[in-house]
Wavefront OBJ file of the C-alpha trace (Angstrom):
o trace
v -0.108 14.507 -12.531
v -0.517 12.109 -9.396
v 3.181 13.006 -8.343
v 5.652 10.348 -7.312
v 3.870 7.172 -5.827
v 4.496 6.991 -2.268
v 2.594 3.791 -1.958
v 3.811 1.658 1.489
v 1.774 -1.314 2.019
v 2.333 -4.671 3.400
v 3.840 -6.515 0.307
v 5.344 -9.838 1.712
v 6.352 -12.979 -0.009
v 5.352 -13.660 -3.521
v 1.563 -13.223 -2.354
v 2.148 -9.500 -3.038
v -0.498 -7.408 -0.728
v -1.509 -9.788 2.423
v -4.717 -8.303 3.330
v -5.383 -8.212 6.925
v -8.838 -7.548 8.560
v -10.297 -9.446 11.756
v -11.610 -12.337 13.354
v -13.929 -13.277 16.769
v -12.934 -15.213 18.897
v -14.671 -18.407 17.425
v -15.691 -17.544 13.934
v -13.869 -19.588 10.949
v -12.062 -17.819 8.283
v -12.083 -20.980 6.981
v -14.333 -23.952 5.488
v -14.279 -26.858 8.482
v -11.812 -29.505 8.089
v -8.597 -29.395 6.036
v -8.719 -26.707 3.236
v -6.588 -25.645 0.282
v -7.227 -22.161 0.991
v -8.695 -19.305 3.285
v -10.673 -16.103 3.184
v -12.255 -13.389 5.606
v -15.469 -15.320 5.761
v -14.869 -18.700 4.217
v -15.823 -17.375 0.705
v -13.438 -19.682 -1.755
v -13.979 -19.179 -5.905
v -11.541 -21.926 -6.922
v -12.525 -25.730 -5.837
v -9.751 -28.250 -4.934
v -8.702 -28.675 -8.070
v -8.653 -25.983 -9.602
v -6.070 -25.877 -12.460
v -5.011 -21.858 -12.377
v -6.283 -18.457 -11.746
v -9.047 -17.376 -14.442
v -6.963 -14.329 -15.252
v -3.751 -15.634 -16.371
v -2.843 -16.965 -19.623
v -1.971 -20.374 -18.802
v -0.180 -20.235 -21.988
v 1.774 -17.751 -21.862
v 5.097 -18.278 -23.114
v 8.566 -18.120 -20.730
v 11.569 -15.931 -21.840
v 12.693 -12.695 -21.904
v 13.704 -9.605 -19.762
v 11.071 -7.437 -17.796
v 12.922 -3.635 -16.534
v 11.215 -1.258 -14.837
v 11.256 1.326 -11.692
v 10.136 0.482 -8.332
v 6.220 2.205 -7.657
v 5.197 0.602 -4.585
v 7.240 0.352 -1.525
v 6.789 -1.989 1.492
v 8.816 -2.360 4.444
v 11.731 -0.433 4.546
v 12.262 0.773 1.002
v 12.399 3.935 -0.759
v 11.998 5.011 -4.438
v 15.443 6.752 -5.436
v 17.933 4.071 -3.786
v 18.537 1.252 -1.881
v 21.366 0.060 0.828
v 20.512 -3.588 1.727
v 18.649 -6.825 0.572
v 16.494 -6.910 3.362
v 13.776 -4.798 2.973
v 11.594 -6.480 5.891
v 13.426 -4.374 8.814
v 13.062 -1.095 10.168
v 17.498 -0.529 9.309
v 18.360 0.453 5.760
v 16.732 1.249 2.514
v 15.540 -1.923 1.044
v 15.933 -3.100 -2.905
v 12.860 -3.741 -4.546
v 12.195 -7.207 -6.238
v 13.083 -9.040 -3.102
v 9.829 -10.318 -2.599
v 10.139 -12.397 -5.367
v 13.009 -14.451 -4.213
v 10.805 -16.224 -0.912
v 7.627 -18.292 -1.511
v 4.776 -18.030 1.853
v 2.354 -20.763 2.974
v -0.517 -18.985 0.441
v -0.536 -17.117 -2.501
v -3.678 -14.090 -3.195
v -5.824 -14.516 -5.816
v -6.552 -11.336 -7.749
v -10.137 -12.138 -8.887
v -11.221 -11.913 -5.021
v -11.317 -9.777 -2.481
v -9.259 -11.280 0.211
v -8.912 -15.338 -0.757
v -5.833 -17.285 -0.700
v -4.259 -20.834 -1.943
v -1.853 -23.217 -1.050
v 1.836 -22.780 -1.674
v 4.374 -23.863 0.144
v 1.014 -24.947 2.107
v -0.884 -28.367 0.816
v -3.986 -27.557 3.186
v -4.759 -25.490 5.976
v -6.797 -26.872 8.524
v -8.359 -24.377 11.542
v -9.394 -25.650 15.059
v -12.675 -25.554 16.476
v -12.004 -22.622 18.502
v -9.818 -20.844 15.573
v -7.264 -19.931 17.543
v -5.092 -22.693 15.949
v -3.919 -23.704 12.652
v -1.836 -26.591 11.275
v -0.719 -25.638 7.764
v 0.594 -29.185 5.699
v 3.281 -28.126 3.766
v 4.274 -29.973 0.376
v 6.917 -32.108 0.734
v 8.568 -30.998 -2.271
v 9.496 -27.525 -1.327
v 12.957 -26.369 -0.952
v 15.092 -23.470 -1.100
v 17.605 -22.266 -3.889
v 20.483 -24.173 -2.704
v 19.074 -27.459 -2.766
v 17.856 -27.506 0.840
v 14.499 -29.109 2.337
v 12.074 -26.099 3.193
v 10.390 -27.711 6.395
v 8.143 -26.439 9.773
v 10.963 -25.126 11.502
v 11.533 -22.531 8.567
v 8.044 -21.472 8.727
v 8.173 -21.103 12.362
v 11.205 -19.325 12.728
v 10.315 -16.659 9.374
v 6.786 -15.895 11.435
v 8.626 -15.623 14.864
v 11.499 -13.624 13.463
v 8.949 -11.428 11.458
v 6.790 -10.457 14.633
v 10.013 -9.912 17.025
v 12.417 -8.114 14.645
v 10.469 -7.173 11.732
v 9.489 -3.962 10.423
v 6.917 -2.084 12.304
v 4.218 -2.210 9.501
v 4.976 -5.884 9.885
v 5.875 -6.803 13.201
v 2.581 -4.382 14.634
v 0.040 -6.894 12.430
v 1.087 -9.739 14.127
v 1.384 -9.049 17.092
v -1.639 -11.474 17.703
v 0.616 -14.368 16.455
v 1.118 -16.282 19.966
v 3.513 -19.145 18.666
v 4.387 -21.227 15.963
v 5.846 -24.375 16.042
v 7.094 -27.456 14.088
v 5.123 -30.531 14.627
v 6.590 -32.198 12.360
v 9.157 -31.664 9.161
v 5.971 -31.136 6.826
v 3.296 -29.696 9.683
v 3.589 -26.359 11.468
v 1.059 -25.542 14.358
v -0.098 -21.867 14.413
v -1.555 -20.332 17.798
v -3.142 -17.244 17.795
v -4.100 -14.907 20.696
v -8.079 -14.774 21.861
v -9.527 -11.985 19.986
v -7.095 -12.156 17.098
v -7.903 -10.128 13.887
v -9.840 -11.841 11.428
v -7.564 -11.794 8.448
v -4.109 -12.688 10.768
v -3.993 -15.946 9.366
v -4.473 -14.497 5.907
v -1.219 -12.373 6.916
v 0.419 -15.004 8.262
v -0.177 -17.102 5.427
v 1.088 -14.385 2.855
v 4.409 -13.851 5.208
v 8.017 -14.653 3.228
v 9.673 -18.044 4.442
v 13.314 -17.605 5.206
v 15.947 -20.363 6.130
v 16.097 -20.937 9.424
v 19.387 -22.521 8.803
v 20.860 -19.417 5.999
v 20.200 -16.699 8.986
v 21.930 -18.783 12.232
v 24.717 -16.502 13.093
v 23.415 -13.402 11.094
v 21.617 -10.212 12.792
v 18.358 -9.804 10.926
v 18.290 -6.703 12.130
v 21.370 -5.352 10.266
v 21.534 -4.276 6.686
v 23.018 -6.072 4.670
v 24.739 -6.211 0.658
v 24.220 -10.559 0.721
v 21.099 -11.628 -0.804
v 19.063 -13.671 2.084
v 18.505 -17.711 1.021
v 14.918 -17.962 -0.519
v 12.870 -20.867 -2.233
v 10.896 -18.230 -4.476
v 11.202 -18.053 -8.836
v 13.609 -15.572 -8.565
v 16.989 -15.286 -7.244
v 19.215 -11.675 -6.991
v 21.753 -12.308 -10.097
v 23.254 -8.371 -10.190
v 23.141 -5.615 -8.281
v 24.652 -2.379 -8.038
v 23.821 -0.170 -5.105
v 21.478 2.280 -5.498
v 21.983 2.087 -9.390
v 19.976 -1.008 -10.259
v 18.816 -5.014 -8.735
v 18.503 -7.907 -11.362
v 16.835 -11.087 -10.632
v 17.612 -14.048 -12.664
v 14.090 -16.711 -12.420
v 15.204 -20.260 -10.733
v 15.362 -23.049 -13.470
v 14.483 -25.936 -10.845
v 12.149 -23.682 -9.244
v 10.409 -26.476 -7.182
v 6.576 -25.029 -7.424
v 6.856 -23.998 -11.103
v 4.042 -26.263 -12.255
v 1.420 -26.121 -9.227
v -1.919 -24.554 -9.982
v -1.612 -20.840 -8.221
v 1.528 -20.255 -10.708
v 0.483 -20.996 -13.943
v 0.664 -18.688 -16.230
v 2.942 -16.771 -13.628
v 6.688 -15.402 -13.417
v 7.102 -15.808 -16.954
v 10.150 -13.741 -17.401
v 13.876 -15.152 -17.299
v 14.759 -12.152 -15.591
v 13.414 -8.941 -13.702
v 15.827 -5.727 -13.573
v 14.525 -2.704 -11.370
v 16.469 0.778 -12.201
v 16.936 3.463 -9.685
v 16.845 7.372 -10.597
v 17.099 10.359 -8.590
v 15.489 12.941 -11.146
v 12.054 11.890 -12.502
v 13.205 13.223 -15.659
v 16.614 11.571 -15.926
v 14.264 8.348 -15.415
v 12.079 9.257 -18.152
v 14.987 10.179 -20.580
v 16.541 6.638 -20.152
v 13.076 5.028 -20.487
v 12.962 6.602 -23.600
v 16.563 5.477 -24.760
v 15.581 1.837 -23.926
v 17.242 1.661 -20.648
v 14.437 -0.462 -18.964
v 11.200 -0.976 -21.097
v 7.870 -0.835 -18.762
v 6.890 2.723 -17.448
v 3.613 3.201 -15.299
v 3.244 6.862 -15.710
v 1.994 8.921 -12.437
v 2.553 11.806 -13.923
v -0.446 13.372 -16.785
v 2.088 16.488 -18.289
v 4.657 13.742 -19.336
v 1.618 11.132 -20.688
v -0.217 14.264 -22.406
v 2.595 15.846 -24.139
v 5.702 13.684 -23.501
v 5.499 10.757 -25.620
v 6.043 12.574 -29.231
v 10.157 11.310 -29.200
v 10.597 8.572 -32.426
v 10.913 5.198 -30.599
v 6.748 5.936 -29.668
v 6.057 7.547 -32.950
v 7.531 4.805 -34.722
v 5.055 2.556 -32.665
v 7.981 0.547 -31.250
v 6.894 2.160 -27.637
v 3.565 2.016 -27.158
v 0.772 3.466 -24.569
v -1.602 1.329 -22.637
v -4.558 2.288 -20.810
v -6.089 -0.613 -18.599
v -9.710 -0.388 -16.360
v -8.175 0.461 -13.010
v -11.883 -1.612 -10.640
v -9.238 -1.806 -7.704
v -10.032 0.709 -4.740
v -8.221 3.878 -5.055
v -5.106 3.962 -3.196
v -5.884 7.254 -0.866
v -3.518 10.019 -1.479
v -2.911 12.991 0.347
v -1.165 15.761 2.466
v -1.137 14.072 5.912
v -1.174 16.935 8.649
v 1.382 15.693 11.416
v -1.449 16.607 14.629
v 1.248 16.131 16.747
v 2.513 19.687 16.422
v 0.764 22.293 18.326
v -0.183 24.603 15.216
v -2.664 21.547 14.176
v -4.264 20.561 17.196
v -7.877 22.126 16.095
v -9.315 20.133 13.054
v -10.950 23.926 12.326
v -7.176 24.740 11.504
v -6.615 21.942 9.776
v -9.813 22.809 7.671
v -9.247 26.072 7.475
v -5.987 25.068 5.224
v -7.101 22.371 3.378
v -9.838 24.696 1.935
v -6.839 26.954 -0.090
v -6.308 24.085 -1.866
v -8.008 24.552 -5.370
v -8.167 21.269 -6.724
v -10.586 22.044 -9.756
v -7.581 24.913 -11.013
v -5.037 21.889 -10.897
v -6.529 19.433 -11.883
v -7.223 21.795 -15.281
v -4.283 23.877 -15.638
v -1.564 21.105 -14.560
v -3.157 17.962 -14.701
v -5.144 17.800 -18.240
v -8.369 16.961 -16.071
v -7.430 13.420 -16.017
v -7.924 12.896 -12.302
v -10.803 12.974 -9.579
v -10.720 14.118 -6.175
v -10.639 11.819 -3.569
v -13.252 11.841 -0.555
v -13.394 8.684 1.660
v -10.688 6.781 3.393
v -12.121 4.489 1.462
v -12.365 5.201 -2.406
v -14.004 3.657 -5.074
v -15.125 0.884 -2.714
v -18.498 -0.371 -0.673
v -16.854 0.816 2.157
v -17.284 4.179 1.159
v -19.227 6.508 2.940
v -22.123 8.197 1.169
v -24.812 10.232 2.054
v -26.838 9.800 5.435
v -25.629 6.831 8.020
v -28.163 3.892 7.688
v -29.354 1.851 10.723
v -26.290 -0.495 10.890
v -23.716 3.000 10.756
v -26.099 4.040 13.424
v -26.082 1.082 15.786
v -22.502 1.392 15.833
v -22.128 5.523 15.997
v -24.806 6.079 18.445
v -23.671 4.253 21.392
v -19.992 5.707 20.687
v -21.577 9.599 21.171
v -23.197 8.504 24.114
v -19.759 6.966 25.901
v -17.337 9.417 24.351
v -19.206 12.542 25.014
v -17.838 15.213 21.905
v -15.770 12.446 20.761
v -18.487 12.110 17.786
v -18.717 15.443 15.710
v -22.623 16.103 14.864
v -21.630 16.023 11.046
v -20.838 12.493 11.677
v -24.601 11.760 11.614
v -25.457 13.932 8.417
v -24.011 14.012 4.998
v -21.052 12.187 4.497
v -18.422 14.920 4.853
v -16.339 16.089 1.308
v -14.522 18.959 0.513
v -16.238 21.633 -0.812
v -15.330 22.122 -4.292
v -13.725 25.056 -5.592
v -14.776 27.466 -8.586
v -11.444 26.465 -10.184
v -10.005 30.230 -10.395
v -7.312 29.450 -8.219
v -8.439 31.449 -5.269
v -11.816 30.824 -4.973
v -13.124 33.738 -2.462
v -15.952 31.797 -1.445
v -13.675 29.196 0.210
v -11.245 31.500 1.372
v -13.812 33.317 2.980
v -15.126 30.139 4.820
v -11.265 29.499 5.918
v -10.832 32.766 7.496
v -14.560 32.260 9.754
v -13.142 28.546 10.634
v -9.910 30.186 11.647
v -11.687 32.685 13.878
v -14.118 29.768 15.244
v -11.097 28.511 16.762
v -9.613 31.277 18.303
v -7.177 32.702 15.985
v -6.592 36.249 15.969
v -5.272 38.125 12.630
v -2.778 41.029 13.306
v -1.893 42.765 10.554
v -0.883 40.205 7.376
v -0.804 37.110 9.848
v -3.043 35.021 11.685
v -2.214 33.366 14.785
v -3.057 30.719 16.901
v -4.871 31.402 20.426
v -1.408 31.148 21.664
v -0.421 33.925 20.359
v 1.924 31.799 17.585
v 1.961 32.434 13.946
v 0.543 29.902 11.897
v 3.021 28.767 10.210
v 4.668 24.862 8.828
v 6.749 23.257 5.919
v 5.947 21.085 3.521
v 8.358 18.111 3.594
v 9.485 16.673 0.041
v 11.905 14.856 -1.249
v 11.075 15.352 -5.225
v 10.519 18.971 -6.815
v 7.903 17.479 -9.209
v 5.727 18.798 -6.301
v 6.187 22.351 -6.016
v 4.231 23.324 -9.045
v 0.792 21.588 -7.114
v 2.499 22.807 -3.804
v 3.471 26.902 -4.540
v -0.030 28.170 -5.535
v -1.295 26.063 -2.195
v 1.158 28.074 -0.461
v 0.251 31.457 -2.100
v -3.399 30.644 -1.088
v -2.275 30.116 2.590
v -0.662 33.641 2.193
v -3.778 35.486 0.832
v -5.120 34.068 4.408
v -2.611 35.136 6.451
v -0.581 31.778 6.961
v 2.884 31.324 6.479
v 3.882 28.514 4.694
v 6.786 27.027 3.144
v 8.108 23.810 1.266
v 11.060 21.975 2.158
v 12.570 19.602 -0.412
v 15.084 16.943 0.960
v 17.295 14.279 -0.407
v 15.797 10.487 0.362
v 17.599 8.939 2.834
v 16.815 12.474 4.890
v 13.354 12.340 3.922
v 12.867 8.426 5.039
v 14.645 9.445 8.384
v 12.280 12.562 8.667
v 9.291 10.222 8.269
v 10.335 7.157 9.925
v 10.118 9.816 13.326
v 7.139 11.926 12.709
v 9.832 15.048 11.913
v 7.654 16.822 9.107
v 4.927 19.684 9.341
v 2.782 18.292 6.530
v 4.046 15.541 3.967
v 2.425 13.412 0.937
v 1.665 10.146 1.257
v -0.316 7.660 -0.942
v -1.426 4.528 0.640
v -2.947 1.453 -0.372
v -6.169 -0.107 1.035
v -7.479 -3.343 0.261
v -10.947 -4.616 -0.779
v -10.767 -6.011 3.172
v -9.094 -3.863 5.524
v -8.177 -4.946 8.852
v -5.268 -4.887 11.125
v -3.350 -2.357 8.963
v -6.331 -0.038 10.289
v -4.475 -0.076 13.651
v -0.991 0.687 12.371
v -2.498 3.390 9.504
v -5.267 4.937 11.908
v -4.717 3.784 15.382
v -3.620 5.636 18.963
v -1.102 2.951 19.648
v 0.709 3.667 16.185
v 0.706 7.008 16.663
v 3.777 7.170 18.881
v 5.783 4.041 17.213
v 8.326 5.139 14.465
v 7.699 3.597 11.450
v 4.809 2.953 11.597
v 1.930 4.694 8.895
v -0.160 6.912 10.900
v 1.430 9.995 9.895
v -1.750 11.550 11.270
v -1.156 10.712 15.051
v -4.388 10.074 14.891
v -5.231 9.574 18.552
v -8.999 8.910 18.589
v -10.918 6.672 20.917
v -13.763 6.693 18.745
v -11.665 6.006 15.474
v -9.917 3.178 18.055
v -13.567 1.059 18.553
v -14.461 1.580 14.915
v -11.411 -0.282 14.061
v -12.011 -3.004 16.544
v -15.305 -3.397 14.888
v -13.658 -3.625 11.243
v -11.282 -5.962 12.777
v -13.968 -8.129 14.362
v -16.900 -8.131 11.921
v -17.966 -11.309 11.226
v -19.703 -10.730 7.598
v -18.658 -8.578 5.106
v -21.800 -6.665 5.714
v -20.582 -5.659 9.477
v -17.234 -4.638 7.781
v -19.031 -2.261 5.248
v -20.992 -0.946 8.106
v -17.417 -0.385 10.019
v -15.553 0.973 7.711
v -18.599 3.693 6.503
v -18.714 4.375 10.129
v -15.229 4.754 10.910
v -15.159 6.886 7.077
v -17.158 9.526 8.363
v -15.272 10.100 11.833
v -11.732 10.559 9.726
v -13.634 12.247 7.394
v -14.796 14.659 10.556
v -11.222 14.885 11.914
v -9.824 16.638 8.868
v -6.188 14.259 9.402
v -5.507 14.961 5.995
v -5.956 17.682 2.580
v -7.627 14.849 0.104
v -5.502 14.707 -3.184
v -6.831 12.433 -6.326
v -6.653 9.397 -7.532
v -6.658 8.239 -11.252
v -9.057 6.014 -12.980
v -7.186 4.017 -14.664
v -3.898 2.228 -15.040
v -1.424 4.177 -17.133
v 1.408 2.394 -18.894
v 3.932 2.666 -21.426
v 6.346 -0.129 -22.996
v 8.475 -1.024 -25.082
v 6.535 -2.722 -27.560
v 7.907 -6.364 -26.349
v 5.177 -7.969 -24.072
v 2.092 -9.558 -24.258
v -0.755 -9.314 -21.176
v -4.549 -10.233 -20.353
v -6.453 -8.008 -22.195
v -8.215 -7.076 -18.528
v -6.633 -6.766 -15.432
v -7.974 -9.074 -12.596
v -10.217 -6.954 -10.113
v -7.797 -6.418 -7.390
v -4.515 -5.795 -9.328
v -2.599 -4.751 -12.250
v -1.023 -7.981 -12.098
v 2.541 -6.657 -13.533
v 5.784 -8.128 -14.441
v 3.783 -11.514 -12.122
v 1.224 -11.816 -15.353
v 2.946 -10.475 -18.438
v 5.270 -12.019 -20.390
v 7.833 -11.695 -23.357
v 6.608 -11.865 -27.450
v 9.678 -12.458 -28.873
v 7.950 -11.704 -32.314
v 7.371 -8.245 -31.592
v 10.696 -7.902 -29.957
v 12.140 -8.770 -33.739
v 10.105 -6.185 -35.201
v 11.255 -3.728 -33.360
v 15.127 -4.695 -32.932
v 15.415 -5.459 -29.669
v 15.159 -9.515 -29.459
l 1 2 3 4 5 6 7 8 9 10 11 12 13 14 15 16 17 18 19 20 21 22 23 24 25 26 27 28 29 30 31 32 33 34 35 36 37 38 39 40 41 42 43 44 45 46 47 48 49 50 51 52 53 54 55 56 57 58 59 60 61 62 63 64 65 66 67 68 69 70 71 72 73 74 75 76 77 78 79 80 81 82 83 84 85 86 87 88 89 90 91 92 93 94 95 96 97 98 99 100 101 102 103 104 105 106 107 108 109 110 111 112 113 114 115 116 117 118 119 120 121 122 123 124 125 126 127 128 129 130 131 132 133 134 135 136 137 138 139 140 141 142 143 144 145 146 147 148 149 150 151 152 153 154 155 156 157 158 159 160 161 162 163 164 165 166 167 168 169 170 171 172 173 174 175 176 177 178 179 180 181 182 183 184 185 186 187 188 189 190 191 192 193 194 195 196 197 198 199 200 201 202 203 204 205 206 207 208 209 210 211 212 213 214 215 216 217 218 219 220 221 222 223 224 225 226 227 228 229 230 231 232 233 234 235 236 237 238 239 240 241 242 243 244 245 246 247 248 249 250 251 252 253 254 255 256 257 258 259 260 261 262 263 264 265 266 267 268 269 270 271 272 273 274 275 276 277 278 279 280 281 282 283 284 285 286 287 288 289 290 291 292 293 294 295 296 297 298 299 300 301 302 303 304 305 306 307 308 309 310 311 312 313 314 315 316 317 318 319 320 321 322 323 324 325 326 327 328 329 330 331 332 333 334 335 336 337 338 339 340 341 342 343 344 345 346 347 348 349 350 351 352 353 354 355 356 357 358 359 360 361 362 363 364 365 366 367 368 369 370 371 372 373 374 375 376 377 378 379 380 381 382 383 384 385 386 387 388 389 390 391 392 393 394 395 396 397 398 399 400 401 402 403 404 405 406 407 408 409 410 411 412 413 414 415 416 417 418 419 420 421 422 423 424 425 426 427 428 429 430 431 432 433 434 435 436 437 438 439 440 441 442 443 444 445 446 447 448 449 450 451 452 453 454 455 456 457 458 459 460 461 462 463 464 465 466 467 468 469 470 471 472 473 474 475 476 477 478 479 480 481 482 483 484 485 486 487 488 489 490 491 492 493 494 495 496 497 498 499 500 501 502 503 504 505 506 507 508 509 510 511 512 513 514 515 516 517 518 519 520 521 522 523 524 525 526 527 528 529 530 531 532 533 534 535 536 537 538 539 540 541 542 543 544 545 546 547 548 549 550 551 552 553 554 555 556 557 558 559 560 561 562 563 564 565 566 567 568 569 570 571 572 573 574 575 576 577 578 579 580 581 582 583 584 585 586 587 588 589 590 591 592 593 594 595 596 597 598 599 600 601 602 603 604 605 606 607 608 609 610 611 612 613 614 615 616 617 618 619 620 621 622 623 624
């Protein structure tokens, strides 16, 4: 059982994740000259002409209805509800889908790490210097109302997006200097010296609003009125907090160009909302919405024997999950005095028994996660090599005790446990780490040098975790640390979050094949203190600070891998977090009504955007 997905990540436009990483001051992300597309290091698999993405059916037939619940979150939005259409600002609780209803200047391909193609962008064409880019945009885009998409759009969505948006927006951009029309079908991009490499690959995956649509409006402000878009999809139905429909744009102006083919095949997209996992399952089961990826391995072991899935009209899927491993975790809030000492913080993460679990609750269907980084070259393993080293050694030498000696050994991972539940060994090593750092026992309870109790609260908002959570917490007792768990509705829970008010709370997050600016916002000192943002941590670290800037800088992918194995090690060494597990493949169940490619694309499951409707096996089973 992975628990509910807490996934927040920088979804924007139709592009879905806009990776983000870094670029010097005069290195090209970019071939030179005018270019249909760009990448972290000028790396392009598709040619000029291509006709569409390898991993889509070009084929594939248009029709249909695609229902599901929301399981990633970006911006402002939560799982269980939703209070306004604009999920791109720090107000409200955003509706999922929306992201479908704007088109950006570039569109990700899922067969590459980090390239992107022309959308609303012909060509993209970057100055000598790179800290300017003119993107051509095609003459034929418009939005839904019948209105010319031009340069000023584009320039006021990036502008707007960097001054108003949502922190995990607004703090990627921040090196976006200007933007301005040069003409109705050229926008000029400046960016600041020093930018990070992948900002234009942000920029380019940004949503496009009307420029015209939001004069007189607060963008700031939630709001029930669907914003003006030019994307496939358009809002059709809604009913707050209950459920968002999308109905898909019959004049949609970029139907036919090469990066959607074989995309947004369905003639409508319906996302449910459920406050009970279980209530959500039940009307899955009834038919209420008809694609399910399960998180949770009780319910995909045991809970599919009901007739519509022994009949075979719902069916189970299991797709090769190649992607990196989103990292999920409990994030220890270091802002609070009771986990200042990353002995503490060890010290707790070691009741923990992830091998008794992972057996007893989870059908052993999950592995335990050890890098910042997992299931990727960016993970560290082993003993630093020279190019960890070039970087690490001069850091220990200007931070003095900044750079833990482990950091130059083994990578660090969490010991594992003999799977009895309270492995004595562990608990043992827990109570000496405690007492390394000061802590005095008296009586039944350990306390800080202080002279305070050790003592927090798990913050919640779904009971599905207190069966992993309680026999943490009965762990933490056996030591001598009092713990509770605190389950809360959602909109307290976002609040809670939003402003660092939690002890200790979950959180899965997704990292890219190319990480880069969202390192400052996820892992960064100047994130720590801005609400919003996702370093739960308050991870304050001048040493984890320069690693970044050399992630965000590297020139090569082979600097990044040496960056982010560096800067994998020193988190690793700061024990921010008690490392969960991730799953190794996709898990899925439908309603026996769709077809799909038979294998994902490398860097995405590629769902409702690549599926689409059989209307033959919709007859079989009755529901055409």
């Amino acid at each position: 059982m992975s628990g509910a997905p807490t996934r927040r990540g920088l979804v924007l436009g139709t592009s879905a994740l806009a990776l983000a990483a870094a670029l010097p001051r005069r290195a090209r992300a970019v071939p030179a000259g005018a270019s249909h597309g760009l990448s972290s290091f000028g790396e392009l698999k598709y040619g000029p002409g291509f006709p569409n993405f390898d991993y889509v059916n070009p084929m594939a037939p248009r029709g249909g209805r695609f229902s599901t619940q929301i399981t990633q979150t970006f911006g402002n939005q939560a799982f269980d509800t939703f209070d306004t259409l604009n999920p791109y600002v720090f107000r409200g609780n955003g509706a999922a889908g929306l992201n479908v209803t704007f088109d950006s200047l570039m569109v990700r391909a899922l067969d590459e790490p980090d390239a992107m193609y022309g959308l609303i962008a012909r060509t993209v064409e970057t100055s000598e210097d790179g800290l300017t880019q003119r993107f051509r945009l095609r003459p034929q885009a418009h939005f839904h109302d019948g209105s010319k998409l031009t340069a000023r759009d584009v320039a006021f969505s990036l502008k707007t997006l960097r001054d108003k948006g949502h922190p995990a927006i607004s703090q990627e951009i921040l090196d976006l200097e200007d933007a301005t029309a040069e003409a109705d079908d050229v926008v000029l991009v400046r960016y600041k010296p020093g930018y990070a490499r992948d900002l234009p690959q942000t920029v380019a995956g940004l949503p496009i609003f009307s420029e015209t649509w939001w004069k007189g409006r607060d963008f700031e402000a939630s709001t029930l009125e669907a914003p003006l878009g030019s994307g496939p999809y358009r809002a059709a139905r809604i009913d707050v907090g209950r459920f968002i429909e999308f109905e898909r744009v019959p004049d949609y102006w970029a139907v036919d160009l090469p990066v959607n083919v074989g995309r947004n095949n369905f003639e409508a997209l319906r996302y449910e909302y459920f406050r009970d996992r279980q209530a959500a399952f039940e009307a899955f089961k009834s038919g209420a919405f008809t694609y399910r990826e399960e998180f949770t391995s009780s319910i995909w072991a045991n809970g599919y024997d009901f007739p519509a899935a022994r009949e075979g009209r719902v069916k189970r899927v299991t797709l090769p999950n190649n992607a990196p491993a989103s990292i999920q975790g409990w994030w220890f809030n270091t802002r609070r005095e009771v986990f200042k000492d990353p002995r503490v913080r060890e010290a707790i993460g070691l009741c923990f028994d992830f091998a008794w679990t992972n057996r007893n609750q989870m059908y052993d269907t999950y592995a335990r996660t050890e890098s910042f980084f997992e299931r990727s070259d960016l993970k560290a393993t082993g003993k630093p090599g020279p190019d960890e080293l070039a970087l690490l050694e001069p850091l220990r030498d200007a931070h003095p005790g900044a750079v833990p000696a482990e950091v130059f050994g083994e990578a660090w991972v969490t010991p594992a446990s003999d799977g009895s539940g309270q492995d004595r060994a562990l608990l043992s090593r827990a109570n000496a780490l405690l007492k390394e750092a000061g802590c005095t026992r008296e009586g039944s309870v350990f306390k800080l040098p202080s002279g305070a109790p050790i003592a927090f609260e798990f913050l919640d908002n779904d009971p599905i975790w207190e069966a992993r959570t309680q026999p943490f917490i009965r762990n933490l007792a056996r030591l001598g640390i009092q713990a509770r768990q605190r389950i809360v509705d959602a909109s307290q829970y976002q609040l809670r979050v939003r402003d660092f008010d939690f002890d200790i709370v979950v959180r899965n997050a997704s990292q890219g094949p190319t990480p880069g600016p969202e390192l400052r916002t996820s892992f960064g000192s100047k994130a720590a203190s801005l609400p919003g943002t996702n370093n739960l941590a308050g991870i304050q670290n001048p040493v984890v600070d320069a690693l970044i800037e050399k992630a965000v800088t590297a020139s090569s992918r082979a600097q990044l891998e040496a960056a982010c194995r560096a800067l994998d090690r020193v988190l690793r060494a700061g024990r921010y977090w008690i490392p969960m597990w991730y799953a190794p493949s996709y898990r899925l169940a439908t309603w026996d009504v769709f077809g799909h490619p038979a294998t994902p694309p490398a860097y995405g499951l590629g769902t409702p955007d690549l599926w689409w409707y059989d209307p033959e096996k919709a007859r079989r089973i009755g529901r055409d």
